[in-house]
ZADO-1210 file (C-alpha; in nm, 4 decimals, padded with zeros to 6 digits):
<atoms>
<atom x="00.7125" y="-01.1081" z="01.4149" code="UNK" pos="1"/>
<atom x="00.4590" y="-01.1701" z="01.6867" code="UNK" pos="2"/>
<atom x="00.0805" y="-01.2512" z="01.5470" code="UNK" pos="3"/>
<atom x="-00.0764" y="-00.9143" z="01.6346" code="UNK" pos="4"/>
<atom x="00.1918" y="-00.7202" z="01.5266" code="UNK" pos="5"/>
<atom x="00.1302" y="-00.9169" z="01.1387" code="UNK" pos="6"/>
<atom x="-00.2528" y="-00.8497" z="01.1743" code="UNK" pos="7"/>
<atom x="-00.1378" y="-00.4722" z="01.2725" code="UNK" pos="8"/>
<atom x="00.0575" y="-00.4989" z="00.9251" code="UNK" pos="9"/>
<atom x="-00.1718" y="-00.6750" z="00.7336" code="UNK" pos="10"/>
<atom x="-00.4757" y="-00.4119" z="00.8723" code="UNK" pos="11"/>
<atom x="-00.2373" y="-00.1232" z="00.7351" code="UNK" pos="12"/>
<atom x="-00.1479" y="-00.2684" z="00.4016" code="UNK" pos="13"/>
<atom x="-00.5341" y="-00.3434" z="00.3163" code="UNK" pos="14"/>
<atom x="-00.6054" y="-00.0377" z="00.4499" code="UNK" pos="15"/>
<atom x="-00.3675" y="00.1115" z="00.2024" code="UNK" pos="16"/>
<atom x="-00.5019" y="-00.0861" z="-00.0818" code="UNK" pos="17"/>
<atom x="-00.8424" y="-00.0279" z="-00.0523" code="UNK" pos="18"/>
<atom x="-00.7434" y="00.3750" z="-00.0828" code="UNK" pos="19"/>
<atom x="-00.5850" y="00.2367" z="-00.3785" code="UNK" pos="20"/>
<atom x="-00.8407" y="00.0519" z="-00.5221" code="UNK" pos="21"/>
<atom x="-01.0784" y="00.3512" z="-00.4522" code="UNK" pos="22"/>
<atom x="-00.8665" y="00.6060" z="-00.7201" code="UNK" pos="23"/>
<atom x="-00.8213" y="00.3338" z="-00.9409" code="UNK" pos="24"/>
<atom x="-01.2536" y="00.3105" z="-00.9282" code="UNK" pos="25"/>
<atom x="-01.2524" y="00.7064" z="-01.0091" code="UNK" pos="26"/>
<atom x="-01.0023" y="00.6247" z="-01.3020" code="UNK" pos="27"/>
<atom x="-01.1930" y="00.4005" z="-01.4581" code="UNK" pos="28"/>
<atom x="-01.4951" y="00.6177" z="-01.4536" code="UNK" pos="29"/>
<atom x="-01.2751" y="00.8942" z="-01.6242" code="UNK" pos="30"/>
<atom x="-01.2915" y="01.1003" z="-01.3337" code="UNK" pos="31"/>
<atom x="-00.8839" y="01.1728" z="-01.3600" code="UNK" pos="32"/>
<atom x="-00.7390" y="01.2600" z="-01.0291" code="UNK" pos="33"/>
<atom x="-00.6520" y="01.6543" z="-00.9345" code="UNK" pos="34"/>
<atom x="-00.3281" y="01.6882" z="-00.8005" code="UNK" pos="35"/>
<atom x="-00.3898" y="01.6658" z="-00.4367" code="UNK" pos="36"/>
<atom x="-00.5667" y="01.3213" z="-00.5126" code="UNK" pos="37"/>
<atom x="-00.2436" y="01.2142" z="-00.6819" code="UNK" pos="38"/>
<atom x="-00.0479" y="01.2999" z="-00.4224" code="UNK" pos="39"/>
<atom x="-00.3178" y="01.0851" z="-00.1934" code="UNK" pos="40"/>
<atom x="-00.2182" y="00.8267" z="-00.4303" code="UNK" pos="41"/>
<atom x="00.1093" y="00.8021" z="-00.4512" code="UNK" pos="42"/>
<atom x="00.1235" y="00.8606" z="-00.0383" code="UNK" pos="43"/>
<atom x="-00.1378" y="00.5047" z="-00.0255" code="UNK" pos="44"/>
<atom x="00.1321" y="00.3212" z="-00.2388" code="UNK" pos="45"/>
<atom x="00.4028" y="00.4017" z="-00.0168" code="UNK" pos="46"/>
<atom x="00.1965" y="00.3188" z="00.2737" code="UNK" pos="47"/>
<atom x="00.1244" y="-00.0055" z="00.1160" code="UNK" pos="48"/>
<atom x="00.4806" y="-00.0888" z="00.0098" code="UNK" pos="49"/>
<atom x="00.5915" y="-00.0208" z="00.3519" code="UNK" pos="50"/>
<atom x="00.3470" y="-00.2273" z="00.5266" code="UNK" pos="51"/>
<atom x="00.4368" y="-00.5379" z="00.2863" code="UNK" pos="52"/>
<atom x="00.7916" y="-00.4724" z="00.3730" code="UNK" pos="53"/>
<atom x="00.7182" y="-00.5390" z="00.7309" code="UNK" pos="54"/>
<atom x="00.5098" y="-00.8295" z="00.6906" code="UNK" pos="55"/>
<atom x="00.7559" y="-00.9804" z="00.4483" code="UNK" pos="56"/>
<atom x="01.0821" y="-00.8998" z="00.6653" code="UNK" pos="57"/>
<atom x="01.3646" y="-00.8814" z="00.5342" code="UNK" pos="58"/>
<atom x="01.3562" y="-01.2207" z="00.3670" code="UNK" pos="59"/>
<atom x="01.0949" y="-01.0579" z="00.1525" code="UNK" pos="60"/>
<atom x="01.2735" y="-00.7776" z="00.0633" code="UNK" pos="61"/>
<atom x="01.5609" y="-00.9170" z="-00.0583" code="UNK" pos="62"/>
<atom x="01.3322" y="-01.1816" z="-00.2986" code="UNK" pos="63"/>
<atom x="01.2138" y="-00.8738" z="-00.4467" code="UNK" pos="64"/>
<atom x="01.4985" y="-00.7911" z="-00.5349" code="UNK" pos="65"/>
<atom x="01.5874" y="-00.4953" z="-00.3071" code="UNK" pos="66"/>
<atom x="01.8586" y="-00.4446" z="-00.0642" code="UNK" pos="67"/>
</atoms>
């Protein structure tokens, strides 16, 4: 993977996070998520999953245990 192609992933994945990190700031306050934020939610984990897949490769994958 070429270097600005892993910063391109890396950007994504904390991009992803921070969303993340955001809901998980407006669960702790007790503010519980409405569906549609939920749905933001679960869409930001995806997001982040996938962008660790490609920064990881394949080799990364497979030590987590996926195929």
């Amino acid at each position: 993977m070429h270097a600005n192609e892993l910063e391109a992933a890396v950007e994504r994945f904390n991009t992803a996070l921070s969303g993340l990190q955001v809901a998980a700031e407006r669960l702790k306050a007790t503010k519980p998520l409405d569906e549609q934020e939920r749905a933001m939610a679960v869409t930001r984990i995806d997001q982040a999953i996938t962008a660790l897949r490609r920064v990881l490769g394949e080799e990364g994958s497979n030590a987590a245990g996926h195929s």
